[in-house]
N, C-alpha and C positions, 0 to 999 in steps of 0.2 A: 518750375525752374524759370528763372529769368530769359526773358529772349533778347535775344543778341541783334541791335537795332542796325547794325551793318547788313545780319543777312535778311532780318527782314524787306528790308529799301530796295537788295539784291533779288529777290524772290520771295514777294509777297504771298501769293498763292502756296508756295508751297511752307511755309510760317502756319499760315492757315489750316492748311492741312490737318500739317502736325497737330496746329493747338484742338483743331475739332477732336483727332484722334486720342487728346490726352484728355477730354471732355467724355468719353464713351460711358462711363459711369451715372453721370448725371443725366445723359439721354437716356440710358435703362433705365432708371428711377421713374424716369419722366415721359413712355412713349407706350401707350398700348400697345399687350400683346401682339397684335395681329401688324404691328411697323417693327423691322429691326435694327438694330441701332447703325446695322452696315448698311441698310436702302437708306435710311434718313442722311445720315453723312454721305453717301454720295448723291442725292437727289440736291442736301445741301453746297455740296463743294462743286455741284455742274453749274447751279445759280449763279455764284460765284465769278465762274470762268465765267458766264456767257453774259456778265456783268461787271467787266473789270474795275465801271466805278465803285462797286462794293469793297472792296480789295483797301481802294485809298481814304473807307472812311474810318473813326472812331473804332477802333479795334474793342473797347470792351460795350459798346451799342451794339455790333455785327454780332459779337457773340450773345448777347443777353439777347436779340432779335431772334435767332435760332434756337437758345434754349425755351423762349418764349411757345415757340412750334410746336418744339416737340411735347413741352405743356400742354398745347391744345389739342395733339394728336395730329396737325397736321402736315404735309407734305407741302418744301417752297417749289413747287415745280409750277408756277404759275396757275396751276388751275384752281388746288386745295387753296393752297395761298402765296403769299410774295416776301422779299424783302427788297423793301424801296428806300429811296434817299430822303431825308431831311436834313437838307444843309450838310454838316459833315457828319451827321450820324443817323445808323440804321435802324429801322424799323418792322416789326413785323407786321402784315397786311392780311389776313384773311380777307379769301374771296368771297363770292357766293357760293362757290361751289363747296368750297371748306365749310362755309357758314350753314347750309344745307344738309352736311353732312352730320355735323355735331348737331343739329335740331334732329335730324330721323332717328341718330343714336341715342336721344334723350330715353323714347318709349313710350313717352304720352301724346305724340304727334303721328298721325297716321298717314297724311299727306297734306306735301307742302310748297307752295311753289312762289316763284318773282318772276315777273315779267316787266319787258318796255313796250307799252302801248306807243303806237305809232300814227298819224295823222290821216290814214285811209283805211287802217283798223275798224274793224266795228266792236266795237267794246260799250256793254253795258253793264253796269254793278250796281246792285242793290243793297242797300244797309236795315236796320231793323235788327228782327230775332234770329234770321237767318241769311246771316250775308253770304252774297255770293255775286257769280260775275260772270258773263257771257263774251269771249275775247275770240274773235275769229276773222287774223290776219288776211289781206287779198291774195290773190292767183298766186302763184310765183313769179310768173312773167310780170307782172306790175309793179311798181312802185310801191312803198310803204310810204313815205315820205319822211316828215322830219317827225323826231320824239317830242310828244305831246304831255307825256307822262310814265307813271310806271305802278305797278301795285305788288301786293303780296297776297298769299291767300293761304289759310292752312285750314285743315279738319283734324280735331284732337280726336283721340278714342273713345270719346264718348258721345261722337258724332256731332259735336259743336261745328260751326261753322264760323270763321274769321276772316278779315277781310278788312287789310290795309292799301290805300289809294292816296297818291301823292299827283298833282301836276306838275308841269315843267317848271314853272315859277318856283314851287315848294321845294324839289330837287334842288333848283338852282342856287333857293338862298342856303339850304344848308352846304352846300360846295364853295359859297363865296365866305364862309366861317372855319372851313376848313385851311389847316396849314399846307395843304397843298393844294387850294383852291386853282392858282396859276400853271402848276406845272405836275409831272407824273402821274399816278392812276386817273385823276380826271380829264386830264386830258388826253391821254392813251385809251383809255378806255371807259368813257363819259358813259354808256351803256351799264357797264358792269357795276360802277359805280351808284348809279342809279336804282340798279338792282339790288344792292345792298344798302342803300338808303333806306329805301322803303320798308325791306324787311327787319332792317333793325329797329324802325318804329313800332311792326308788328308783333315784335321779340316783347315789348312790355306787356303785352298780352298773352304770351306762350309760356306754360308753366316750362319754367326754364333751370335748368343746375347752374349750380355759383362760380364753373368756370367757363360757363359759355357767355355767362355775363362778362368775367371778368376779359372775355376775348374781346366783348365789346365796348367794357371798357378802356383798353389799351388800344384801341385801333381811332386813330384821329385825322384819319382820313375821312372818316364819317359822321362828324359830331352830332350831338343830340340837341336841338333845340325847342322851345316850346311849342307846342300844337295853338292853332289860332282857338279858341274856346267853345265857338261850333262844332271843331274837332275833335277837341281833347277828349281823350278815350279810360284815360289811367291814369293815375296819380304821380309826381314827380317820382324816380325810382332813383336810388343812389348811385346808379349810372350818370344821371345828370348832378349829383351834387356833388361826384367829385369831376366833372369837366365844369362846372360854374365856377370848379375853383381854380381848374387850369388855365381859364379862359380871364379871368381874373390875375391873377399872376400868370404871366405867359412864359417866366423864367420858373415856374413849379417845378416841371417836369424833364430841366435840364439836368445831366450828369454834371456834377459838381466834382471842382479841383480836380480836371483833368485836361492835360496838354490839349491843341489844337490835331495832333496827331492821333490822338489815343496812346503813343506809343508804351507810354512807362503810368503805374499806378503806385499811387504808395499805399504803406499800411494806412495812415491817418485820410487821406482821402477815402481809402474803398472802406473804410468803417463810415466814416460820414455818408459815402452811398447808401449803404443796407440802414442806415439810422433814417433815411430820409423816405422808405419805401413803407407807403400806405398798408399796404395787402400783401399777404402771407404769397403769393405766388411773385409777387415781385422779388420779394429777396432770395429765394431760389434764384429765380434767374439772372440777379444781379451779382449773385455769389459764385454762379458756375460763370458767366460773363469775365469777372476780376481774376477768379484766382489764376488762368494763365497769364497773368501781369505779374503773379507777383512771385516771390522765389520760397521757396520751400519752408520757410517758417513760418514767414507772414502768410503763408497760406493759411496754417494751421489756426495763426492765430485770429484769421478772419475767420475761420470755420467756428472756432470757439467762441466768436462774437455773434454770430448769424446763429448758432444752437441757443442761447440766451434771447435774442428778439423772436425767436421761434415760442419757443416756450412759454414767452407772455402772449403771444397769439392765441396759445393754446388752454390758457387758464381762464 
């Protein structure tokens, strides 16, 4: 049903609401058993409040951000993961701690960890047949000093041992290629970020399922760059080949023929949306995103067009 742009101006939040609550469908579809679609919508609509620039951005990004989540199974409550700003429109963020969560849940990983090495740390790591790493911070009563660096470390079950190491340099240049190198999660939280750097370098070494990839590929807080060739560990993975292309056209990845508000979607734009989405989990979540835009036919008849790009995904 069309929303009425008076009352949303008048009471965003509660617009919101509603649209997450006409959304519940698509969050069943899309949320492992053990999240239900009532914690997820309110764990999402406290975000929200306690974010009211959320509220002012891109109405069909906020929503495709959120369905994005609940695709990955995770929770915005800051910890699992986030929804931050770009410009005027949202984004979904998995944390580390989200990011952690979906590797333990893979099965083939038995224990796995990131950490930020700090300037009075004693940290030693070893590479070869069996990487590994001796990390043991000072007192508590001392100082750590400044971050020096950060690493990852997993043991798959077959008792492999893995072991990714970045300095501060390396962190830094992949943060200053990021879109939000200047402002939000890096600089609120330079640490966590850090964290997740590293481990998504070690991710192309973890036998990993095709949507924890795809989490990493949607999250551009964290781009993937090339390793110095001393480095390099693993072959180019189509995680990097479709951010070479976003990083190349930097208008790839924008929503197209859509107001500065978000407010209103037509049919002929939200089709050109779902025409323009790479990966089968995008257009899911571009399609529950739109159809509260649009009004009860044009829903349909976008649904009949996203069944059709589906299909050739599928063949």
């Amino acid at each position: 049903m069309a929303t009425n742009l008076a009352d949303r101006r008048a009471d965003p939040i509660a617009v919101i609401r509603q649209n997450l609550t006409q959304m519940a469908p698509q969050f069943q579809a899309a949320l492992p058993k053990h999240v239900t679609v009532e914690k997820f919508t309110r764990v999402a609509m406290t975000a929200i409040q306690n974010n009211p620039d959320l509220a002012g951005l891109d109405r069909s990004s906020l929503f495709g951000a959120i369905v994005r989540l609940a695709q990955d199974g995770l929770l915005p409550d800051g910890r699992e993961a986030a929804i931050v700003k770009f410009g005027n429109k949202a984004q979904a963020m998995p944390m580390i701690a989200g990011i952690l969560k979906k590797i333990r849940q893979s099965g083939d990983v038995s224990k796995i960890s990131a950490q930020v090495v700090y300037e009075n740390d004693e940290f030693v790591w070893h590479l070869g047949f069996d990487e590994d790493v001796t990390h043991n911070p000072p007192a508590l009563d001392k100082p750590r000093g400044k971050a020096i660096g950060a690493y990852a470390t997993a043991v798959l079950k077959d008792g492999a041992r893995l072991l990714e190491v970045m300095n501060f340099e390396e962190i830094e240049q992949v943060r200053k290629v990021s879109r939000a190198s200047g402002n939000g999660p890096w600089v609120a939280w330079w640490s966590e970020m850090a964290r997740k750097t590293v481990m998504r370098r070690l991710s192309k070494r973890l036998p990993m399922s095709t949507d924890l990839e795809d989490s990493f590929d949607r999250d551009e807080t964290v781009p993937s760059i090339a390793l110095t060739p001393e480095r390099e560990a693993a072959p180019v993975s189509r995680l990097d080949a479709l951010e070479h292309r976003i990083a190349a056209d930097p208008e790839a990845d924008e929503v197209l023929d859509q107001s500065q508000t978000g407010e209103i979607a037509t049919l002929e734009s939200a089709i050109s949306e779902l025409d323009d989405c790479e990966i089968r989990v995008d257009i899911d979540a571009r399609l529950a995103a739109l159809l509260p835009l649009l009004d009860d036919g044009d829903g349909e008849k976008l649904k009949d067009h996203a069944a059709v790009l589906l299909a050739e995904f599928d063949q």
